[in-house]
Phi, psi and omega in degrees: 000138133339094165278160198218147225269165198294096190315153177261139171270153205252191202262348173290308181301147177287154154236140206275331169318326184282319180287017171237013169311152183287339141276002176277350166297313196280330159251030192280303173305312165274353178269354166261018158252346245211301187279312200256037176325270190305350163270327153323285174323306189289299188324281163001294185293331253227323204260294173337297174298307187311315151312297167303346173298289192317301151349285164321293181302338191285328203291312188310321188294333185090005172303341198251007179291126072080067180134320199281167177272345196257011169329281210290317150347314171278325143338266169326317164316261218308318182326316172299323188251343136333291127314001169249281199325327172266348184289311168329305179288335187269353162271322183295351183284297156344277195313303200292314178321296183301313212240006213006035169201164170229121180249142153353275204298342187258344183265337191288315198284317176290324177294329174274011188246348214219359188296303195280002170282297189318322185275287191309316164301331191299303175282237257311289186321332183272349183271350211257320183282337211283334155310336183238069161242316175309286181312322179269002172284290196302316169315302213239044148275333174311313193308320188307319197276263202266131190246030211274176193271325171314353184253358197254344181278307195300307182325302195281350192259348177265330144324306190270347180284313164287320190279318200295304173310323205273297187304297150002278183321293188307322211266357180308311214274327155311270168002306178299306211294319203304297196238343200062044196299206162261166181322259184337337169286324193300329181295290188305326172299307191281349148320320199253331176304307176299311158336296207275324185261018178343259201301346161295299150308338172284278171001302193275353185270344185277308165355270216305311181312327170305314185294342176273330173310339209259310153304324191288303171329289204274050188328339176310320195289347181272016160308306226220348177178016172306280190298321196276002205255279185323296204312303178302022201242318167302312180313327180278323180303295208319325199270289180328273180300349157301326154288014162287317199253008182059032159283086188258172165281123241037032175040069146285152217263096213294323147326315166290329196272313195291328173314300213264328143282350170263004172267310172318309190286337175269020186267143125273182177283007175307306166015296173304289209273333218212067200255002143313317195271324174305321213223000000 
């Protein structure tokens, strides 16, 4: 499907818009992070190790020493097999946000229609970021030499090409499991998405720095809820800015879908402590 600029709503009509506000994301996201917490945490723990597997074996070879000329050659390896290695977990992470189950047979199927785009959007976004990471290491060793107003520009337009880039990159990989476009649609959605949601994205992108930040202190958390923490947190913005445009998953009926944000929106934290009475 096509995105397409914002239907005017009529006085018959829901509006759909409101439900794509940063909070109704944020609490879409956590109470569905909420219902399936241990199974999440397993999945998690299943995705960790597995990353660290991979690292660890890479680590052995010696691609990754320090000093060598094939450093960043290793680097670049692991990023890549890494991203193979995670497109699994984040679609069945994906399915349980969307579908709140994972059958065999459906996973089986999405993961053979969407493997090699996703590991391919993976290496380009990553050649893109990693480029204008170059560029700005460059800028601002300039900087040292020099204060001319010009390093400050390019510096600042390579600073918004990476922050820019990023955000994309998170919103690809949902977008894929979400619709399967072909490559070049996939770039450009997340073009318009990111584009279309300034502020919203910036918001979750400041999140996410926190939430790495946080992690980077306990590292234990990226144990027990790190990669399913970030990743699902795009998937539901994803779903969210997708209704705007009355775009749902699997073309669910926007009356049904909506019926089910508004169950969501009536939860408190009586929920929590106490979800027998609620539900």
């Amino acid at each position: 499907m096509e995105l397409l600029p914002l239907p005017v709503e009529t006085s018959s009509e829901p509006d759909v818009a409101s439900y794509s506000r940063w909070q109704d994301i944020f609490r879409s996201w956590f109470w569905r992070y909420y219902d399936h917490l241990f199974q999440l945490i397993f999945y998690n723990l299943g995705w960790f190790l597995t990353c660290f597997g991979v690292f660890w074996l890479i680590g052995l070879t010696g691609l990754l020493s320090q000093g060598q000329p094939w450093h960043w050659i290793g680097i670049f390896i692991v990023y890549i097999l890494e991203c193979a290695v995670s497109v699994p977990w984040a679609l069945v992470v994906f399915k349980v946000f969307m579908e709140e189950e994972v059958s065999w047979a459906g996973l089986r199927r999405s993961l053979g229609e969407c493997f090699w785009k996703a590991l391919i959007s993976s290496v380009l976004s990553g050649l893109i970021l990693a480029l204008a990471l170059y560029n700005l290491r460059f800028y601002f060793f300039s900087l040292q030499l020099s204060g001319h107003i010009w390093i400050f520009i390019l510096m600042g337009f390579a600073a918004t090409v990476f922050l820019y880039g990023l955000t994309m990159t998170f919103y690809q990989w949902p977008i894929l499991f979400f619709q399967n476009p072909s490559m070049g649609k996939l770039f450009y959605r997340s073009f318009l998405i990111t584009l279309g949601t300034g502020p919203t994205s910036l918001l979750l992108l400041l999140f996410s720095a926190l939430a790495g930040f946080f992690f980077f202190l306990g590292p234990f958390l990226w144990f027990f809820i790190g990669f399913v923490f970030l990743f699902s947190l795009y998937a539901v913005a994803l779903e969210k800015h997708f209704l705007r445009y009355k775009i749902t998953y699997q073309d669910k009926p926007t009356d049904e879908f909506l019926k089910t944000m508004d169950q969501e929106r009536q939860r408190g934290w009586r929920d929590i402590f106490k979800p027998w009475e609620t539900r």
